[in-house]
LOROKOL-15820 format. One record per residue (C-alpha): residue number from 0; residue in three letters; x, y, z. Coordinates in nm, 4 decimals, padded with zeros to 6 digits. Layout:
residues N
[tordo NUM,'ALA',[X,Y,Z]]
...
end
This chain:
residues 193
[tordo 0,'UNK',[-01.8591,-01.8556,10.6463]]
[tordo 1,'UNK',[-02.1784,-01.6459,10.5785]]
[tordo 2,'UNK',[-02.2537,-01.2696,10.6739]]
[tordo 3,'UNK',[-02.5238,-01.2891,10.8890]]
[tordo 4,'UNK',[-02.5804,-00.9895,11.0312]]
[tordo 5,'UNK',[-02.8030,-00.9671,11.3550]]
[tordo 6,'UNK',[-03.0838,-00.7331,11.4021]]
[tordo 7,'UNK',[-03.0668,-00.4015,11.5832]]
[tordo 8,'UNK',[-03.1695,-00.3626,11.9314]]
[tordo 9,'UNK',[-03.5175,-00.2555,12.0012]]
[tordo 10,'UNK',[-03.4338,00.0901,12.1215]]
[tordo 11,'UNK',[-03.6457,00.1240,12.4334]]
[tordo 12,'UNK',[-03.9384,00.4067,12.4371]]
[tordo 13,'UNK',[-03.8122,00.7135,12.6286]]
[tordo 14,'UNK',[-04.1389,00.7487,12.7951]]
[tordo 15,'UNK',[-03.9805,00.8244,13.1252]]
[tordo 16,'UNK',[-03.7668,01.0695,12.9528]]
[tordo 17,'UNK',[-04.0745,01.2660,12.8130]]
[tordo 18,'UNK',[-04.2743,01.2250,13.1252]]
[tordo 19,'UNK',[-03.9733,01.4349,13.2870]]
[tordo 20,'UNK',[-03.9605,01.6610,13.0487]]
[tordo 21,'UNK',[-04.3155,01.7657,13.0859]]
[tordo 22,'UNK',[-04.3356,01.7583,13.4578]]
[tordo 23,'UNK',[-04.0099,01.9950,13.4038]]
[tordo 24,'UNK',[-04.2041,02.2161,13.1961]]
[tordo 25,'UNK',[-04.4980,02.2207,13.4620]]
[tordo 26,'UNK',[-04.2455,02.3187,13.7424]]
[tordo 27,'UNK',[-04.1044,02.6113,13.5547]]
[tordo 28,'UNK',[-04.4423,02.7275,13.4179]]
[tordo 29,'UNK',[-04.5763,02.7415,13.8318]]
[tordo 30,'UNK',[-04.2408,02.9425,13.9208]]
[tordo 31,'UNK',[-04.2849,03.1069,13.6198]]
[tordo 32,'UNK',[-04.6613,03.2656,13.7560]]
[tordo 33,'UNK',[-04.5114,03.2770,14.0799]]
[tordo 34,'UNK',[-04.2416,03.5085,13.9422]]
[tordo 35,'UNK',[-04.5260,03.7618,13.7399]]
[tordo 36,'UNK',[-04.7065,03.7814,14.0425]]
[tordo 37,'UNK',[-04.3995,03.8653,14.2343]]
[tordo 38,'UNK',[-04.2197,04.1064,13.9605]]
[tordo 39,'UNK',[-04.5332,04.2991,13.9128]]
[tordo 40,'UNK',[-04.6391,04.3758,14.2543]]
[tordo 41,'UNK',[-04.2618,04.4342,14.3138]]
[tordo 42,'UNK',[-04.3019,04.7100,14.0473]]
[tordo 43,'UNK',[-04.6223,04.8478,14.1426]]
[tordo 44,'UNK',[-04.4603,04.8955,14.5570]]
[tordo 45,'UNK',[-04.1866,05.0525,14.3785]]
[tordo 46,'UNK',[-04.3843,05.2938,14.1475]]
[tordo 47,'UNK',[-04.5952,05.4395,14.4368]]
[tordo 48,'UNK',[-04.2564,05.4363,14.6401]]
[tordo 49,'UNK',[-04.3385,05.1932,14.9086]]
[tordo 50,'UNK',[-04.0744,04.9612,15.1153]]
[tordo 51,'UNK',[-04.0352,04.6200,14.9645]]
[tordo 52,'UNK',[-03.8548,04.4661,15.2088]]
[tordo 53,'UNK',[-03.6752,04.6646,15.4874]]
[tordo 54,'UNK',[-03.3354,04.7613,15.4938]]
[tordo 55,'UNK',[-03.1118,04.4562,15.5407]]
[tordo 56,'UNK',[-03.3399,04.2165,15.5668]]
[tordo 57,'UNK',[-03.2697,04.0522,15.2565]]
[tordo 58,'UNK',[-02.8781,03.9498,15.2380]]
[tordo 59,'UNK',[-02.6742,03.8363,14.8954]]
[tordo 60,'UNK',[-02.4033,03.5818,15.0824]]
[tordo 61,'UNK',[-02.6557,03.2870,15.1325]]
[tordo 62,'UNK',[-02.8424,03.3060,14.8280]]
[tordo 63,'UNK',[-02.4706,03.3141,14.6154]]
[tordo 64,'UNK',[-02.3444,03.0232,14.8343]]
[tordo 65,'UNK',[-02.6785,02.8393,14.7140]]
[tordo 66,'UNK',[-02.6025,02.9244,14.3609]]
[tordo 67,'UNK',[-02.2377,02.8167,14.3641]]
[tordo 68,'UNK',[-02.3387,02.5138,14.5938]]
[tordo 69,'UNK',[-02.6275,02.4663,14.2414]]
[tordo 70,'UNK',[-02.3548,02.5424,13.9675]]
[tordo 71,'UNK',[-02.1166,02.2753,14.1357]]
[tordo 72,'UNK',[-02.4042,02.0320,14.0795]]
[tordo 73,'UNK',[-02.4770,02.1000,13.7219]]
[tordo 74,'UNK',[-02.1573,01.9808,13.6924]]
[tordo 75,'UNK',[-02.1781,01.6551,13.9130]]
[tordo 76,'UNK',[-02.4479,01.5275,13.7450]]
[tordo 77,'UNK',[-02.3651,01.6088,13.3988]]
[tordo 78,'UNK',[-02.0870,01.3657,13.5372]]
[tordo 79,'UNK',[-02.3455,01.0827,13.6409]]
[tordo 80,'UNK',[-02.5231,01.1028,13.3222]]
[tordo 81,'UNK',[-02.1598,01.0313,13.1486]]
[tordo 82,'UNK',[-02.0496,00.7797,13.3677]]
[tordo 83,'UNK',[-02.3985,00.5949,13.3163]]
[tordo 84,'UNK',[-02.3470,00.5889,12.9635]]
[tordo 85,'UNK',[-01.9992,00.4834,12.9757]]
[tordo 86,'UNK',[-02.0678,00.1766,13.2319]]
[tordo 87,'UNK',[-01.8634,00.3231,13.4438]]
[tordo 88,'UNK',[-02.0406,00.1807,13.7778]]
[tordo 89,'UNK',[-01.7600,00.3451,14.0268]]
[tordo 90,'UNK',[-01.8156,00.7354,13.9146]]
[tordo 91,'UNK',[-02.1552,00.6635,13.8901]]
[tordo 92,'UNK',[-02.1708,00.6075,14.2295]]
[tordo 93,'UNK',[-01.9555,00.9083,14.3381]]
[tordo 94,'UNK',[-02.1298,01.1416,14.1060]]
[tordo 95,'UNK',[-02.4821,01.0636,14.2249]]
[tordo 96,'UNK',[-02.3836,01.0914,14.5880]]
[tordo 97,'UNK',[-02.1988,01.3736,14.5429]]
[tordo 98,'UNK',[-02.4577,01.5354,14.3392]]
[tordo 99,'UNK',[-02.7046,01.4633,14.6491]]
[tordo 100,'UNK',[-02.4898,01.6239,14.9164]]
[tordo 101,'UNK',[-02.5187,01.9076,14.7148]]
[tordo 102,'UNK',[-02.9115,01.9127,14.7093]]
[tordo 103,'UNK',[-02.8898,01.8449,15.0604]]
[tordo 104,'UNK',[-02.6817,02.1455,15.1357]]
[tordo 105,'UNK',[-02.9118,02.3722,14.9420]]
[tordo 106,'UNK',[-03.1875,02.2710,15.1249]]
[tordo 107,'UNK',[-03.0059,02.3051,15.4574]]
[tordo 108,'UNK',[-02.8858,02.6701,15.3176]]
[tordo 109,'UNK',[-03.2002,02.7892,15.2233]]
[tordo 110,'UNK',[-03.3805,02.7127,15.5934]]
[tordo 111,'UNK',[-03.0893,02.8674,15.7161]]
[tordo 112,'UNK',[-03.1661,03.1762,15.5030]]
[tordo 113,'UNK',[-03.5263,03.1557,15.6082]]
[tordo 114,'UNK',[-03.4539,03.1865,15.9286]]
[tordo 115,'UNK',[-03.2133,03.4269,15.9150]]
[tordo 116,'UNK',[-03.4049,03.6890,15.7639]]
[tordo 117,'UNK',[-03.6249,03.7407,16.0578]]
[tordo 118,'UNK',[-03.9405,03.8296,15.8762]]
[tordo 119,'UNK',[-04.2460,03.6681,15.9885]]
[tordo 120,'UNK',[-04.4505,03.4684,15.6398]]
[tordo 121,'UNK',[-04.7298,03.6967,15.7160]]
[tordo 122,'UNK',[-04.5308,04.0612,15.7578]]
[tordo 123,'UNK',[-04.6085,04.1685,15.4602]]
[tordo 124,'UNK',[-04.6912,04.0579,15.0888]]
[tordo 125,'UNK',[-04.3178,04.0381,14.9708]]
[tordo 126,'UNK',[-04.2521,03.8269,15.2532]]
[tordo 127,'UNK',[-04.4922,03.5666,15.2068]]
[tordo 128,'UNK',[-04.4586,03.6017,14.8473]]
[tordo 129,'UNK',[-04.0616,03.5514,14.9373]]
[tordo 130,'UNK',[-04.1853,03.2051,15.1053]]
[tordo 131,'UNK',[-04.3855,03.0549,14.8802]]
[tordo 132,'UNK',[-04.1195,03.0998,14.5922]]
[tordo 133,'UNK',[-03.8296,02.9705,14.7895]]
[tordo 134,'UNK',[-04.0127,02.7583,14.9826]]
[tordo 135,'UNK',[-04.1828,02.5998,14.6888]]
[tordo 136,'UNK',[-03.7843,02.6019,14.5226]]
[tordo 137,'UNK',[-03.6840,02.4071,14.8407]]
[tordo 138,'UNK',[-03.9758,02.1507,14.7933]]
[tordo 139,'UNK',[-03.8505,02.1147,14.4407]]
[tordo 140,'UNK',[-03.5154,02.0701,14.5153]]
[tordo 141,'UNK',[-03.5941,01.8213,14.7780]]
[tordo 142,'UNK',[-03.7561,01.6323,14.5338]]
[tordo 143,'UNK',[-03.4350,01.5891,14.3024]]
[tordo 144,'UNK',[-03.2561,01.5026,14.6322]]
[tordo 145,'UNK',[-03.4833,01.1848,14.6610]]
[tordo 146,'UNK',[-03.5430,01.0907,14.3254]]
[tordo 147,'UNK',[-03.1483,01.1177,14.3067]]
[tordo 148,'UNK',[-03.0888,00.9018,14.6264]]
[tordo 149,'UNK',[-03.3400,00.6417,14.4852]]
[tordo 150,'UNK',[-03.1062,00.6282,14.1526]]
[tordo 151,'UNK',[-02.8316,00.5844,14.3959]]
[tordo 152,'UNK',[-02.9627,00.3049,14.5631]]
[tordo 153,'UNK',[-03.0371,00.1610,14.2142]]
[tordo 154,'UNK',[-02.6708,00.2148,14.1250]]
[tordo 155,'UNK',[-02.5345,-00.0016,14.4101]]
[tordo 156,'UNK',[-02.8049,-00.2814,14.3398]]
[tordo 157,'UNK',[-02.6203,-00.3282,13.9345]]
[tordo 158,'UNK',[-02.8703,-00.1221,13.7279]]
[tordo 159,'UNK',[-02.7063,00.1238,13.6179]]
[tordo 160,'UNK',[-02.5680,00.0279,13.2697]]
[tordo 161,'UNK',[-02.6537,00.2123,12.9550]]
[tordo 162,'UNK',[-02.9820,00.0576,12.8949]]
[tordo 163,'UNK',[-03.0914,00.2005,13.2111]]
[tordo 164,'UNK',[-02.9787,00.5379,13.0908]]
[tordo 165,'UNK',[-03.2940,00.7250,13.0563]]
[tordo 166,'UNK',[-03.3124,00.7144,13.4791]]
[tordo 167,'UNK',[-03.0406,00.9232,13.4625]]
[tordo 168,'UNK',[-03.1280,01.1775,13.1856]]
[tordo 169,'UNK',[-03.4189,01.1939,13.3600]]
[tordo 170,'UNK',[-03.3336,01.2938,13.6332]]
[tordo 171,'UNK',[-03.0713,01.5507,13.5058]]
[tordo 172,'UNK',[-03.3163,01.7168,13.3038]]
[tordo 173,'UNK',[-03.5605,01.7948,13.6081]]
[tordo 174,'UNK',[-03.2481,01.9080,13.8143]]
[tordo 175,'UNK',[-03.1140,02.1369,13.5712]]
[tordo 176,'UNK',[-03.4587,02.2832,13.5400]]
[tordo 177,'UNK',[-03.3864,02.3710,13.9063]]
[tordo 178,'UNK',[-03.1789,02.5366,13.8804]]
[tordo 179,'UNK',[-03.2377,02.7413,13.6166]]
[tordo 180,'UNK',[-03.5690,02.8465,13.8333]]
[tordo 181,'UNK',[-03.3081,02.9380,14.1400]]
[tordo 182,'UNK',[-03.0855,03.1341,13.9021]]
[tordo 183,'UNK',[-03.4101,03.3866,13.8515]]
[tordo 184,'UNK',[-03.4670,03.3621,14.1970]]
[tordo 185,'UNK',[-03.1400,03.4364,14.2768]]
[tordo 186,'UNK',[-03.0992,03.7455,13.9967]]
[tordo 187,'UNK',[-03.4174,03.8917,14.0385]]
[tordo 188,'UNK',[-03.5008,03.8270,14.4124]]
[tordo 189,'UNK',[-03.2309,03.7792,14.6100]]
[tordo 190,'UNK',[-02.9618,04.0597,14.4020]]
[tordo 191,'UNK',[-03.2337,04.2690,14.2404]]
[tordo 192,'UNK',[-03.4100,04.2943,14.6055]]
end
């Protein structure tokens, strides 16, 4: 008997991987403008002691039930991007759907919240400033939700082994991004008022 040893694997680009990365970066570079604008002109109404928002209006149980309900989901899909690489087809499955359901209620949450706070979008400039962040958040979020259901249904159909991988880590890295951009909103908008 010989040792013939085979060749390695072509490891597969990880263009999909970088392309996430990037549009990531992009995401958190628009809050992050969204967030000078908002801090600044925060400070400024402050400095010449001017009303932000009115009293009340702005309350800390929804936007800490969205956090939690985010945190959770850190968690669920650092599990999917395990069970992908372990071929584990089963938690795959549970840990993309769960992680989902979570988006979902975040989304649902933050209308809520929306609605709740009675302000009209045009009632003053913290309020549509208040908006267009979490609105734009929501939109953001929304788009994990889909991209994560569309891995999901990719799951059931057998492609979700570890050369499919990157789909995954993809995916993880834009949601974590996320929700690193609602932890700021959540510090410095919702708590810091």
């Amino acid at each position: 008997m010989s040792n013939i040893s085979l060749p390695p694997a072509e490891s597969r680009p990880r263009t999909l991987v970088t392309g996430a990365v990037l549009g990531s970066i992009t995401s958190v570079m628009f809050f992050a403008g969204l967030f000078a604008i908002y801090f600044s002109m925060r400070a400024d109404a402050n400095a010449w002691g001017s009303e932000w928002f009115p009293e009340g209006a702005i309350q800390l149980v929804p936007g800490g039930m969205n956090m939690a309900t985010l945190s959770l989901s850190v968690i669920t899909m650092a599990w999917a991007v395990r069970s992908v690489s372990n071929n584990d087809r089963i938690h795959t499955y549970l840990a993309l759907g769960l992680t989902a359901l979570l988006g979902i209620a975040v989304i649902n949450q933050t209308v809520f919240y929306l609605n709740d706070i009675g302000l009209p979008i045009d009632y003053s400039k913290s309020s549509t400033l208040l908006f267009t962040i979490v609105g734009a958040h929501m939109v953001m979020i929304a788009i994990g939700v889909i991209w994560n259901l569309l891995l999901l249904v990719r799951a059931f159909g057998g492609q979700d082994t570890q050369r499919h991988q990157d789909l995954v880590s993809a995916l993880s890295f834009y949601w974590y991004a996320g929700v690193a951009v609602y932890s700021i909103i959540w510090i410095g908008i919702y708590i810091a008022k």
